[in-house]
C-alpha positions in Angstrom: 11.7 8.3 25.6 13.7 9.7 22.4 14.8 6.7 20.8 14.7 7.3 17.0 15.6 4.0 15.6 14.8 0.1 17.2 16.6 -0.8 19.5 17.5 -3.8 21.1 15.7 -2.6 24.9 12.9 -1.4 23.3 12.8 -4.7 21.0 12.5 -6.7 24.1 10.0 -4.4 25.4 7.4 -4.7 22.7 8.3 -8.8 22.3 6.8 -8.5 25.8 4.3 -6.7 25.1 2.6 -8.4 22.4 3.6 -12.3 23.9 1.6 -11.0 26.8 -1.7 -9.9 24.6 -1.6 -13.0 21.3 -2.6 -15.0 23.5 -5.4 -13.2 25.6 -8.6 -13.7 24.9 -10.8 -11.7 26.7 -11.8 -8.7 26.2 -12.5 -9.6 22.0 -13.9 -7.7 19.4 -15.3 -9.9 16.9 -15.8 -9.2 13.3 -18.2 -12.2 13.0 -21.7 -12.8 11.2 -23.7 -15.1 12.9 -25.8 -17.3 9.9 -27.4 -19.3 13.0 -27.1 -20.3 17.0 -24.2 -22.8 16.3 -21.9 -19.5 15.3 -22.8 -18.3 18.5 -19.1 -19.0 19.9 -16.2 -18.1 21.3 -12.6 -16.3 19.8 -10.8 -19.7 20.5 -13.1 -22.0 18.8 -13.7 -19.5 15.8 -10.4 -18.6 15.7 -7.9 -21.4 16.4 -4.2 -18.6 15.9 -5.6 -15.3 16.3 -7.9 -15.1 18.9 -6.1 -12.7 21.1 -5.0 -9.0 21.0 -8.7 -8.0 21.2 -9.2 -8.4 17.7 -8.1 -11.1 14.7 -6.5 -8.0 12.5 -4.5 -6.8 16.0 -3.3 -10.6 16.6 -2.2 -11.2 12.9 0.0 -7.9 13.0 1.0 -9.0 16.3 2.5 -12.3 15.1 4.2 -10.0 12.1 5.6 -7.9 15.1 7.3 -10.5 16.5 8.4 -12.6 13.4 10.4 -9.3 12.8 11.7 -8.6 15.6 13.4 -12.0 15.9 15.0 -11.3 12.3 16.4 -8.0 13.3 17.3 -9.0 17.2 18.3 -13.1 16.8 19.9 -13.4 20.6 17.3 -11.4 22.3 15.9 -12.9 25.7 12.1 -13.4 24.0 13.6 -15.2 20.8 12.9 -19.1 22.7 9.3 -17.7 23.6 8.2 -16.3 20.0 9.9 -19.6 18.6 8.0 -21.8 21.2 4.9 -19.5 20.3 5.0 -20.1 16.6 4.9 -24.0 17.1 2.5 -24.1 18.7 0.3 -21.5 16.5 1.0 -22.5 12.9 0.2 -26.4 12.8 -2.0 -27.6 10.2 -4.9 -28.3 11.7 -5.0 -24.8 13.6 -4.2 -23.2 10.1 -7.0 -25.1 8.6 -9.4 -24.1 11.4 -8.7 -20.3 10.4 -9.0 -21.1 6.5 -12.5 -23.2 7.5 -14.0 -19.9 8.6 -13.1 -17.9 5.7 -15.2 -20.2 3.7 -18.0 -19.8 6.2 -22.0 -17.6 4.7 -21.2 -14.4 4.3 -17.2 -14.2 5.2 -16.3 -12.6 1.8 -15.8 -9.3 3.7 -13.9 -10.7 6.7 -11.3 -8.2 7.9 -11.1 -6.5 4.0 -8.9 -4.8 3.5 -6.9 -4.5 6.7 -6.7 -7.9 7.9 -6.0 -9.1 4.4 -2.9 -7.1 4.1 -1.6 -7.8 7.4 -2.1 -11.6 6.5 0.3 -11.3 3.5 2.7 -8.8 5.9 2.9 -11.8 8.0 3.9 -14.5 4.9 6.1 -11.9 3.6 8.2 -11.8 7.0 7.7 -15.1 7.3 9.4 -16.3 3.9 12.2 -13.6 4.9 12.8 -15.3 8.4 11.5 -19.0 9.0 10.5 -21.0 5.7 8.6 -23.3 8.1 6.8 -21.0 9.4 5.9 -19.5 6.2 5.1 -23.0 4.5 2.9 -23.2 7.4 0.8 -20.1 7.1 0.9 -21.2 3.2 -2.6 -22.1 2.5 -4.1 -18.7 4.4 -1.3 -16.7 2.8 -2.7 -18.1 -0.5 -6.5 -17.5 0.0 -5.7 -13.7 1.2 -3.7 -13.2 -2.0 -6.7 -14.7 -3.9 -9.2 -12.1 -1.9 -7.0 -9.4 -3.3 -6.7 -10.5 -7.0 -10.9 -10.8 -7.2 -11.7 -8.0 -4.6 -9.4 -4.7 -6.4 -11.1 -5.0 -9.8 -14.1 -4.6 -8.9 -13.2 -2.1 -6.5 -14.6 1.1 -8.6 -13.7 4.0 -5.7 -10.5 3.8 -3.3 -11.9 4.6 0.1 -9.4 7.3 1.9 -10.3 7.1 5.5 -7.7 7.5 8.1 -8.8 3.7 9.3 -9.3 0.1 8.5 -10.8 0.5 5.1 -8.1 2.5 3.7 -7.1 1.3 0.4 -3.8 2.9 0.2 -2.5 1.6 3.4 -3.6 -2.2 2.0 -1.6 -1.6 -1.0 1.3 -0.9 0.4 1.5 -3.8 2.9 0.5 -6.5 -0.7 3.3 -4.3 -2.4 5.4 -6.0 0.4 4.1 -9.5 0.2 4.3 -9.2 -3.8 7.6 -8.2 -3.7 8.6 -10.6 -1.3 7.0 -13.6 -2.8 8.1 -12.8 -6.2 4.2 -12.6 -7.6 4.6 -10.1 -10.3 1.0 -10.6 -11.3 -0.4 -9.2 -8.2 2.5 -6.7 -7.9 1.1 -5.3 -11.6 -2.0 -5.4 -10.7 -1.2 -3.3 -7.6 0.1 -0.9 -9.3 -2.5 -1.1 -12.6 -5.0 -0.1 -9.7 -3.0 2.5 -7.7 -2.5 4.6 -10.7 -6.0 4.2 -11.5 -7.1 5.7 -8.3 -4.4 8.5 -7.3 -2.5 9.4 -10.2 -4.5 12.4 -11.1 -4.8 14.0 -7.5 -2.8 17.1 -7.3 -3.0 19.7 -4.4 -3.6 17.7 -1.3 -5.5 19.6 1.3 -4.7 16.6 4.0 -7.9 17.5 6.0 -6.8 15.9 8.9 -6.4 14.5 11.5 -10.4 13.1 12.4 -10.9 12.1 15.7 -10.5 8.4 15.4 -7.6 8.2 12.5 -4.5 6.2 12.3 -3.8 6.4 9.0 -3.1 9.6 7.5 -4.7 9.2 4.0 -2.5 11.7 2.9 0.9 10.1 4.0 -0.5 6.7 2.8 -1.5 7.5 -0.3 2.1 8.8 -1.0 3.7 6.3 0.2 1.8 3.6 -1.6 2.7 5.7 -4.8 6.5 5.8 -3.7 6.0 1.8 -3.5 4.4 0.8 -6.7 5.5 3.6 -9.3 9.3 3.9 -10.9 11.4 6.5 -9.1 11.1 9.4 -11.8 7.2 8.6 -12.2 7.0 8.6 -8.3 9.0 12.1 -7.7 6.8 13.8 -10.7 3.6 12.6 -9.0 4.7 13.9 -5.5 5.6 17.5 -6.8 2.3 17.7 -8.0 0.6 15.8 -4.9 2.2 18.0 -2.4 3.6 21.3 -4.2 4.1 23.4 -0.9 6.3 20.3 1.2 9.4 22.7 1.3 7.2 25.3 3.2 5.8 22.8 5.6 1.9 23.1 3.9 -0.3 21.5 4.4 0.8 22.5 8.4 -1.9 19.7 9.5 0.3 17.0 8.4 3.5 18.3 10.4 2.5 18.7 14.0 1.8 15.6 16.5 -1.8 15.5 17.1 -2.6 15.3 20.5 -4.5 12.2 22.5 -7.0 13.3 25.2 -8.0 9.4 26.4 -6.4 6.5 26.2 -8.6 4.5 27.5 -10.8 5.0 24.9 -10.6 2.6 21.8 -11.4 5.7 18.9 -9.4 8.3 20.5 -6.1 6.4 21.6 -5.8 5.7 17.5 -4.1 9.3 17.7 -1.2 7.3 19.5 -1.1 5.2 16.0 -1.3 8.2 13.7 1.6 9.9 15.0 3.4 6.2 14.7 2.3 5.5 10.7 3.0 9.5 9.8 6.7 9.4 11.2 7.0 5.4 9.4 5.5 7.4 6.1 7.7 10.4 6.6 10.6 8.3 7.2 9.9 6.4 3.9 9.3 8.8 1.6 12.2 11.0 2.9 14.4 8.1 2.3 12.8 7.9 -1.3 13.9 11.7 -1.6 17.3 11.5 -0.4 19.6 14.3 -1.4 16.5 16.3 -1.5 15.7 19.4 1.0 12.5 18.1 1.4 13.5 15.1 3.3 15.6 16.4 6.0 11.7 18.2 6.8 10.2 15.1 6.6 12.9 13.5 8.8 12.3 16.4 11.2 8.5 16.3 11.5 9.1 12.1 12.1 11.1 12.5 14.9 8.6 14.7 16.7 5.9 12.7 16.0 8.0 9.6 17.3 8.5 11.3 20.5 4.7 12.2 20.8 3.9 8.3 20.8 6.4 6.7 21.8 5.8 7.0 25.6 2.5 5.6 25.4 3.1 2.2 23.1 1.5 0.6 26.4 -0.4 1.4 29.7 -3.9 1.2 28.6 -4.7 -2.1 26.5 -6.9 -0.1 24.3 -3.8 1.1 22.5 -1.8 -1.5 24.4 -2.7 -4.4 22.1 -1.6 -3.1 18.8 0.5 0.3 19.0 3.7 -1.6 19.5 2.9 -3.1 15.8 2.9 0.7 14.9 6.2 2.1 16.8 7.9 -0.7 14.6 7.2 0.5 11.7 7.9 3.9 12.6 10.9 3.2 14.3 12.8 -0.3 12.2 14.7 -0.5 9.5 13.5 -0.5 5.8 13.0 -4.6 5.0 
């Protein structure tokens, strides 16, 4: 499988995908402290929406997957499914059910930061494609926005794993919502934060991949600079970032990495790095146009595109969130 861009087959194909896993409960991975035998319960009855896709972060980005793909593909066969899907996820009592358990004993760290940005990814694609919907989701769209506004102050270190807790990576999916939801107060604070954190780093060594990653912290962190800084400020930080680009170094960064299990949760996260460098690549390429450096970047996306692509599904270890991933990678800027 080549494809290089979304099409309408393989848009149909990962509506599939993800219709057959949002609403699968079984096997679940919980994030979930229990203050006493009553929270002793199940994904359902904790989680009235996202309960599915093996985990509440997987099931939220699920729901982003196909909000999107029934902007960008209107008349495809799975529209009547997602649209019968999403009345009967986002009433108010089932939205109030998953705002209840963010005010449970110790819930401040639910899902931080991942979850939280793929919340506001949702609302974002929301407002963009079904304002009922999106009035819907309001009230968690607004606590998640709230969670970022007290959370990044106090946040003295940005953590630069190639996994949930990456910092960069949840910057650049608020940078989405803020833009989207024309909040200029969190979008400034954003970007007070990122500079804070990455504008002096020069020289990246990108020492990766590790064996679980599917971020690259590299790529992210570039990206989320591309995202929040003005064009000139951005290009002057990125010659300094990654001075060698033209020559292909850091080499690490340019070559697929390869998957030896997919049935194994860690390991099949190689599927997703090769998916989030070629949807970085692709980005900041497009942020470079006219420059020689992009038609590299373009190159190395493609290759990691065709690495992944094959194995979106198969195994639901990467089955239940990899499609999320080959969107990005593979749909057009929003």
């Amino acid at each position: 499988m080549s494809e290089s861009h979304l099409t309408p087959a393989l848009a149909e194909r990962y509506a599939a995908i993800a219709l057959g896993h949002v609403g699968r409960e079984f096997p679940s991975k919980l994030d979930h402290v229990l203050n006493d035998a009553g929270d002793a319960r199940s994904p359902r009855q904790l989680h009235p929406i996202f309960f599915g896709s093996f985990d509440w972060h997987s099931c939220v980005h699920s729901y982003w997957m196909l909000t999107r793909l029934e902007r960008l593909f209107p008349a495809m066969a799975r529209a009547a499914d997602i649209a019968r899907l999403f009345d009967e996820a986002f009433t108010p009592q089932k939205v109030a059910g998953e705002l209840a358990y963010l005010d449970r004993p110790l819930s401040a760290g639910f899902e931080r930061p991942y979850g939280w940005a793929w919340l506001l990814m949702l609302a974002a694609e929301l407002r963009r494609s079904a304002e009922n919907r999106a009035v819907a989701l309001g009230p968690l769209e607004d606590a998640f926005a709230a969670r970022f506004r007290r959370f990044l102050p106090r946040l003295t270190y940005p953590i630069r794993s190639g996994t949930h807790s990456n910092t960069a990576f949840a910057l650049i999916l608020a940078e989405d919502y803020a833009r989207t939801a024309g909040d200029g107060d969190l979008a400034s604070l954003l970007a007070a934060r990122a500079r804070s954190w990455f504008a002096n780093d020069r020289d990246a060594v990108a020492c990766e991949p590790s064996g679980d990653d599917f971020l690259s912290a590299t790529l992210v962190e570039a990206l989320c600079m591309q995202r929040l800084l003005a064009p000139d400020e951005f290009v002057a930080w990125f010659d300094g970032f990654l001075p060698n680009l033209a020559q292909g170094v850091p080499n690490t960064l340019f070559e697929p990495v390869i998957v030896s299990d997919r049935s194994d949760g860690k390991t099949v996260h190689l599927d997703g790095l090769n998916l989030s460098r070629a949807w970085c690549m692709r980005a900041l390429a497009d942020a470079l146009a006219g420059d020689a450096r992009a038609a590299i970047l373009h190159d190395a996306a493609q290759r990691h595109i065709q690495a992944a692509l094959p194995h979106v599904a198969g195994d639901y270890m990467g089955e239940h969130w990899l499609a999320t991933y080959a969107v990005l990678a593979l749909a057009p800027p929003c």
